[in-house]
C-alpha positions in Angstrom: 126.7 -72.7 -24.5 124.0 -74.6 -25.6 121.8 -74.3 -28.9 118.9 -75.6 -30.5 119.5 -75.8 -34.3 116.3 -75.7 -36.7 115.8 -76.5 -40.5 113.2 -74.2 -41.0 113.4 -75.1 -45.0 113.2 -78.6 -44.2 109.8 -77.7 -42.3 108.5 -75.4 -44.9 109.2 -78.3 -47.3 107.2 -81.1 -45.2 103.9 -78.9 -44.7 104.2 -77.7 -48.6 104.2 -82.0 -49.4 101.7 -82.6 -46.8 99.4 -80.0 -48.6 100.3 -81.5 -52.0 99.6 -84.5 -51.6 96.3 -84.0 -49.4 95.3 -81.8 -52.8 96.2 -85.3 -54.7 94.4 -87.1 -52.5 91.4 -84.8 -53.2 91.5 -84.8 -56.7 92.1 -89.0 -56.7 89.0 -89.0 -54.9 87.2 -86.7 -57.1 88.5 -88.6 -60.1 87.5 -91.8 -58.2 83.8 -90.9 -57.5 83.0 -88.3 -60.1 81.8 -86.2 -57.3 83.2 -82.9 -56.6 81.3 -83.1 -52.7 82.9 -86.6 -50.8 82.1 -85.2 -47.5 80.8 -82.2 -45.3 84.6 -81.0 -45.2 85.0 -80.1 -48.6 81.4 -77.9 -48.9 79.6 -77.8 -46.8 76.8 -75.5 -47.8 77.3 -77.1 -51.3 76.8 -80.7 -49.7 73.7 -79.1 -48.3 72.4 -77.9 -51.7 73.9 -81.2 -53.6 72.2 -83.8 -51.1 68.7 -82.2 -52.1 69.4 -81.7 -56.1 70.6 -85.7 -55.9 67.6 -86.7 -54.6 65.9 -84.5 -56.8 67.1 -86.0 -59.5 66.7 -89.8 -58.2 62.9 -88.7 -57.9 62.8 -87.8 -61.2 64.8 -90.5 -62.8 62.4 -93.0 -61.1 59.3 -90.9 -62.0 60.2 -91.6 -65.6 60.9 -95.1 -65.1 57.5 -95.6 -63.3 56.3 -93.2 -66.8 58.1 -96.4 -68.9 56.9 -98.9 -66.9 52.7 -97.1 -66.8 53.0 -96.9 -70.5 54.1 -100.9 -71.0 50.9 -101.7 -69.2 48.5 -99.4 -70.9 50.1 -100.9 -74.2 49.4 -104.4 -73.1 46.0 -103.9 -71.7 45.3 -102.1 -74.9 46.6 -105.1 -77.4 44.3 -107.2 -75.0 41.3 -105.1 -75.6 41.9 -104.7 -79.5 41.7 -108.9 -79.2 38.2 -107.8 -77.7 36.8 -105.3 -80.0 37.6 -108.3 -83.1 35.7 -111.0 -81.2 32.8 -108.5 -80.9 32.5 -107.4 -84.2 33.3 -111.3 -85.1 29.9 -111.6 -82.6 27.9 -109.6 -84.5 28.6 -110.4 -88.1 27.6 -114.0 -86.8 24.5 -112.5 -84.9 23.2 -110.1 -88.2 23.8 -113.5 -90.0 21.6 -115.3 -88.1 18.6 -112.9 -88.2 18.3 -114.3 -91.7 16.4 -116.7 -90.4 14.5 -117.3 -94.1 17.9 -118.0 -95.6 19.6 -119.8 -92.9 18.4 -123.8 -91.6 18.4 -124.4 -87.9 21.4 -126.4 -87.9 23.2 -123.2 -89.0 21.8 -120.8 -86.8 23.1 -123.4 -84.3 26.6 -123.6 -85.1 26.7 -119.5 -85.2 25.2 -120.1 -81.7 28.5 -122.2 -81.1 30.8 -119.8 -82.3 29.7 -117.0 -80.6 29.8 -119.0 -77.2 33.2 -120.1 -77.9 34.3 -116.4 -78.9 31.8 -115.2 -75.9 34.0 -117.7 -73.6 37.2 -116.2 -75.3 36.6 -112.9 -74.3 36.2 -114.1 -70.8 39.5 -115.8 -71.0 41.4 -112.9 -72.1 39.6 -110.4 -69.4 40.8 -113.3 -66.7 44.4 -113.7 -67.7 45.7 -110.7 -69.3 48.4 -109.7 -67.2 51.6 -107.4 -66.8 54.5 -109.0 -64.8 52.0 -110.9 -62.5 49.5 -107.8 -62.4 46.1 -108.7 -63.6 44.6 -106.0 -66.0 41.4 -106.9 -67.2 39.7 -108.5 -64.7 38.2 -105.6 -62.6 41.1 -105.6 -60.0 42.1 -102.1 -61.0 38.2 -101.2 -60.9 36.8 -98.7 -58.0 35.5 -100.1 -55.3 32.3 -99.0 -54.3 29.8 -98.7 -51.4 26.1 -98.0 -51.1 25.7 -97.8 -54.2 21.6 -97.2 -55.0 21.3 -100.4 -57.7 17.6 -99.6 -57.7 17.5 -95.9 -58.8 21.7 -96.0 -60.4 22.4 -97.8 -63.4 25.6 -98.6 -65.1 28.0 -96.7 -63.2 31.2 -96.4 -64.9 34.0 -94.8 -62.2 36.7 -93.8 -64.9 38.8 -91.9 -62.7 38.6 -90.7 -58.4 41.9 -88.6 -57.0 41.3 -89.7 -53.3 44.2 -87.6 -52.3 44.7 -88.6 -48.5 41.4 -89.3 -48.1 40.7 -93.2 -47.1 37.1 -92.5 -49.0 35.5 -90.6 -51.6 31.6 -89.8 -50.9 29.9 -88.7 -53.9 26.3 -87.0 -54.1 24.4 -87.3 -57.5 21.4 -84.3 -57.2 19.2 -84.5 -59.6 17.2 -81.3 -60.1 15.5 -82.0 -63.7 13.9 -85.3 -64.5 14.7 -86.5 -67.8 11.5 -87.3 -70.5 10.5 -88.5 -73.3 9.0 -86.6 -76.3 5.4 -86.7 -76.3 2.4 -85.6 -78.4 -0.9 -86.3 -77.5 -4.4 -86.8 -79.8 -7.0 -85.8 -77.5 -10.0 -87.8 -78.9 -11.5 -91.1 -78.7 -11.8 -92.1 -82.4 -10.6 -90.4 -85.5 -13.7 -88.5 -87.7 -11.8 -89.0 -91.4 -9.9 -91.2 -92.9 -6.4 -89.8 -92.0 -2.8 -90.8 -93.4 0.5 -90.4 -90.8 3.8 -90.2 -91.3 5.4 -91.4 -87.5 9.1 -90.6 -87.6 11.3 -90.6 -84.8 15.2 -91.4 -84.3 15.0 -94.7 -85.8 13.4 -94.1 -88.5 9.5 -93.2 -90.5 6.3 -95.0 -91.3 3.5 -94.1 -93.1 0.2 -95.4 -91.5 -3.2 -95.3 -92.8 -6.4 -95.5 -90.9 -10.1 -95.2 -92.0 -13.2 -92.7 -90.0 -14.0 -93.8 -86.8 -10.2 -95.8 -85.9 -10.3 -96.0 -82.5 -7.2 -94.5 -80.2 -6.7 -98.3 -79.0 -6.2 -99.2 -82.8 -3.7 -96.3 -84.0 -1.8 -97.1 -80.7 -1.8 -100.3 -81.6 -0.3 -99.9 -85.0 2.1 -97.6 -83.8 3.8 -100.0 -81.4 4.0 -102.4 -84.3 6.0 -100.5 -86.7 7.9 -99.3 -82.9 11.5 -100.5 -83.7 11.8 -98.9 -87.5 10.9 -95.6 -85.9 11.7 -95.2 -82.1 8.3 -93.7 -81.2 5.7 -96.2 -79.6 2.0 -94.8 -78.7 0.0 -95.5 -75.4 -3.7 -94.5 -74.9 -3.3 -91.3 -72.6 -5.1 -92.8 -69.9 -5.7 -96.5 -69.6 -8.9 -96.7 -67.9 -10.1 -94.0 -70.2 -10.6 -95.3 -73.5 -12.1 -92.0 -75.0 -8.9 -90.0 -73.6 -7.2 -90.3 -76.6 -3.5 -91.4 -78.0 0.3 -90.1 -76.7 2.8 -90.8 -79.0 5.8 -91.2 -77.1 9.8 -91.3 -78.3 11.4 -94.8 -76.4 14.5 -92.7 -75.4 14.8 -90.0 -73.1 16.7 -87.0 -74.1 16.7 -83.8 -76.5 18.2 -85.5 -78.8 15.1 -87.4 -79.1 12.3 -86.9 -80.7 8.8 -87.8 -82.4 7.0 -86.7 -85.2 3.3 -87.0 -86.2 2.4 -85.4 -89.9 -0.9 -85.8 -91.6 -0.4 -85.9 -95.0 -3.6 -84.2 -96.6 -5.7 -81.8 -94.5 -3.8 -81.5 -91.0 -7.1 -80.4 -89.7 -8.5 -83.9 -89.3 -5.7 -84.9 -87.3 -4.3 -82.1 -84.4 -1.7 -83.2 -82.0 -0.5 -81.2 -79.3 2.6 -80.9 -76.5 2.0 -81.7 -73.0 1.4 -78.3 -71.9 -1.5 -78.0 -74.5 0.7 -76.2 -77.5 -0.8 -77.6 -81.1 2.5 -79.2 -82.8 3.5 -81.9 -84.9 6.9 -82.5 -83.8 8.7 -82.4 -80.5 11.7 -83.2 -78.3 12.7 -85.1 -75.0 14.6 -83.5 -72.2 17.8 -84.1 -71.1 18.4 -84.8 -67.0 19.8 -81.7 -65.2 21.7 -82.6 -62.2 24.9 -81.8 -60.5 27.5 -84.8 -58.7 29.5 -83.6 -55.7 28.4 -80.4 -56.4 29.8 -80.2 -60.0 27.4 -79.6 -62.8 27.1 -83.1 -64.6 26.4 -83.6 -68.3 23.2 -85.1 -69.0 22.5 -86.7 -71.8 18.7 -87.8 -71.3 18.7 -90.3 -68.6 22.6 -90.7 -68.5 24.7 -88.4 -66.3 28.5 -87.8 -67.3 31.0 -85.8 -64.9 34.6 -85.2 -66.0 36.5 -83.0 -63.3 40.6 -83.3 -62.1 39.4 -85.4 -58.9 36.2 -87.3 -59.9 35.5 -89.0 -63.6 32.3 -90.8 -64.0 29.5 -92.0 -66.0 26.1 -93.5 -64.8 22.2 -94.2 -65.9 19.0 -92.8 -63.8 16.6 -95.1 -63.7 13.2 -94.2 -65.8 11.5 -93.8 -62.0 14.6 -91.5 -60.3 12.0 -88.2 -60.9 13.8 -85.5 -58.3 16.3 -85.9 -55.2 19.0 -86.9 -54.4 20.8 -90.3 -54.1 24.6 -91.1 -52.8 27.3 -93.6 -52.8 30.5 -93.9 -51.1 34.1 -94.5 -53.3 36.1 -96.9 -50.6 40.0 -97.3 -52.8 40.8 -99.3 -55.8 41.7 -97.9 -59.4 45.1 -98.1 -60.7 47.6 -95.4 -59.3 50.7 -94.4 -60.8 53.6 -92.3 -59.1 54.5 -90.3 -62.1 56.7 -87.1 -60.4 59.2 -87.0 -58.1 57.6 -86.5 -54.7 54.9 -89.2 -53.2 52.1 -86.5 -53.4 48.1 -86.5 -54.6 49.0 -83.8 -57.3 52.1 -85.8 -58.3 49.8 -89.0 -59.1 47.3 -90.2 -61.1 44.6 -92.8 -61.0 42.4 -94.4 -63.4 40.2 -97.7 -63.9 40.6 -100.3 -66.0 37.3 -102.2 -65.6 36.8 -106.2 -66.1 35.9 -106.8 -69.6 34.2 -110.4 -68.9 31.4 -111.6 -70.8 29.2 -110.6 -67.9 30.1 -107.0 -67.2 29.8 -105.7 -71.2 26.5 -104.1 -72.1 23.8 -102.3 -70.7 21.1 -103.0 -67.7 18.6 -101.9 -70.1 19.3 -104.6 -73.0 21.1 -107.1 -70.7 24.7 -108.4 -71.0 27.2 -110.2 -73.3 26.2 -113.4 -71.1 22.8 -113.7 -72.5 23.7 -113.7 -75.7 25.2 -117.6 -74.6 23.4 -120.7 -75.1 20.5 -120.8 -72.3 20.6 -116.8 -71.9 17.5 -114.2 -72.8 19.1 -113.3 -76.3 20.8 -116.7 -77.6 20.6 -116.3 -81.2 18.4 -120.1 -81.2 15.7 -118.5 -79.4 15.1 -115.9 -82.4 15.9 -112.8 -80.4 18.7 -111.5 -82.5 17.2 -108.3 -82.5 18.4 -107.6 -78.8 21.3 -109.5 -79.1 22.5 -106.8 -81.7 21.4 -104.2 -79.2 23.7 -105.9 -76.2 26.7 -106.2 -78.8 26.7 -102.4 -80.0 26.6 -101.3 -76.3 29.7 -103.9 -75.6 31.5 -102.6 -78.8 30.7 -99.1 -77.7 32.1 -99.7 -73.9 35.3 -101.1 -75.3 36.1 -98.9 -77.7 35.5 -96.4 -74.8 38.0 -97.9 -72.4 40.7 -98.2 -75.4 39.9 -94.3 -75.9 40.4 -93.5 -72.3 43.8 -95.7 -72.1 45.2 -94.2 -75.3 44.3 -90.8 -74.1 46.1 -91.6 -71.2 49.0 -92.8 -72.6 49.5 -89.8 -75.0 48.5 -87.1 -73.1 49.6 -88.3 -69.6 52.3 -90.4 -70.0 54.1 -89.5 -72.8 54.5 -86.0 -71.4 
């Protein structure tokens, strides 16, 4: 009879290795890779939830390295820009220098002319050639670009910041609803009927001016815009095909932080001024512009407008004829955008300009530009205008040291957190 003979320890043995060593094998490969997941068969749900943490975590990692690598060019644009803010200042020791024109010969007003158009060429180099791994910084590539933009009624926009989102354009809408003015008092009469004494003060400064009976308006205007730089008021005759309609003292600058002053010292009875709306006072204030951009309520600041919100950051100047209405412009891309979180998303970014810093893009419309301060330009110190050369320089100084502000505010606040 015929039997079939099994080794069923010999079996049980086998499956117990073939167990073993597929637990080795595990662990080896564990060991190996310093993964606990290899593949779908060992978790599944786990490789499910470990897939998504490990890209997670990649995000991040790179997020900080993009965080790194932001900061490095913040810190190299800003060295560049501290190489800036010394030539200026360099600029306008040389420039207050050479408004001592009764100490200095013309042969040494000259060769301050030719420093400050070698340092003025300087700062043009540096704005052209700064760079970070190939990426210009300073020469208005990282700027907003702009559309439409009203040149005759907008002044000196400054874009500091724009979140576009997914948008291909930003459209913004500066409403003006307030116009900005100057301070003004008005002396309603032709000709004064005593011999009066004023003190004119305003944000520059005060002068005392004297004038005997029967000074004409035309005359005390006159006098007024003389002494008009060391006081900030200047005088106009109220109507100028009216010669009996009296004097308005006017501050230059627009704003409530301006203001003009006229005090009689003596009997104030010879000498009334009065608001434009007719109240009798000595003293008086501009107004600020009122206004609101994209619908946000702007800062105004006399003539300037200032708008700080998450997805729009800007600065601009009315000009002195804007009055009411409204004017628009259209944000078309630019700025420079860093990825700073883990998923390619508007609220996981951040943009910001760095603006050129070329000779021809510091200062202000209303002065002019670092330019014509150059030999040949409007406010060369050879030519004897030194006055508005100083004038161009602070604005320059003050838009640098602006920028360097906004970057290291950045940097600390942003990127370091």
């Amino acid at each position: 009879m015929a039997r079939i003979n099994t080794n069923v320890g010999a079996l049980i043995a086998n499956t117990n290795l073939k167990r073993s060593q597929a637990a080795l094998g595990q662990s080896l490969e564990r060991l190996s890779s310093g993964l606990k997941i290899n593949s779908g068969a060992d978790d599944p749900a786990g490789l499910i939830a470990s897939e998504s943490l490990r890209s997670e975590m990649q995000g991040i990692s790179q997020a900080i390295d993009n965080s790194t690598r932001a900061t490095n060019v913040i810190t190299t644009a800003e060295g560049a820009l501290n190489e800036v803010s010394n030539l200026l200042v360099s600029i306008k020791g040389l420039v207050v220098q050479s408004a001592n024109a009764g100490g200095l010969s013309s042969d040494e007003i000259a060769a301050n002319q030719l420093q400050i158009d070698s340092a003025i060429a300087s700062i043009t180099r540096i704005s052209n050639t700064t760079s970070f791994a190939g990426l210009k910084l300073l020469d208005g590539s990282l700027g907003y670009i702009t559309s439409g933009v009203p040149t005759s009624a907008l002044h000196d926009l400054n874009i500091q910041s724009a979140n576009l989102g997914t948008a291909p354009t930003m459209p913004v809408v500066v409403n003006v609803v307030t116009s900005a003015q100057t301070g003004s008092l008005v002396y309603a009469a032709s000709a004064v009927t005593h011999s009066v004494t004023l003190k004119i003060s305003g944000n520059e400064g005060v002068q005392t001016l004297s004038f005997v009976s029967g000074t004409r308006s035309s005359a005390i205007a006159f006098a007024v815009n003389k002494v008009a730089d060391s006081t900030g008021v200047t005088a106009v005759l109220t109507s100028a095909t009216n010669l009996s309609s009296g004097v308005t003292f006017k501050t230059v600058g627009y704003g409530s932080k301006q203001y003009v002053s006229v005090e009689v010292l003596g009997d104030a009875s010879y000498f009334q001024t009065q608001t434009l709306s007719g109240a009798i006072q000595n003293r008086t204030t501009g107004r600020d512009a009122i206004a609101s951009i994209n619908g946000a309520q702007a800062i105004g600041d006399g003539l300037n407008l200032s708008l700080n919100t998450p997805s729009l950051s800007l600065s601009l100047t009315l000009d002195q004829a804007f009055g009411l209405g409204t004017r628009s412009f259209t944000i078309t891309g630019g700025g420079a955008n860093f990825q700073l979180g883990p998923q390619v998303q508007s609220n996981q970014q951040v943009s910001l300009a760095i603006g050129s810093v070329a000779a021809a893009q510091l200062g202000l419309a209303q002065y002019g530009y670092l330019s014509d301060i150059t030999t040949g330009g409007s406010a060369s110190v050879v030519t004897g205008n030194a006055a508005n050369a100083s004038k161009i320089l602070e604005a320059a100084i003050a838009q640098v040291s602006d920028l360097r502000g906004r970057l290291g505010a950045f940097e600390k606040n942003t990127l370091q957190t």
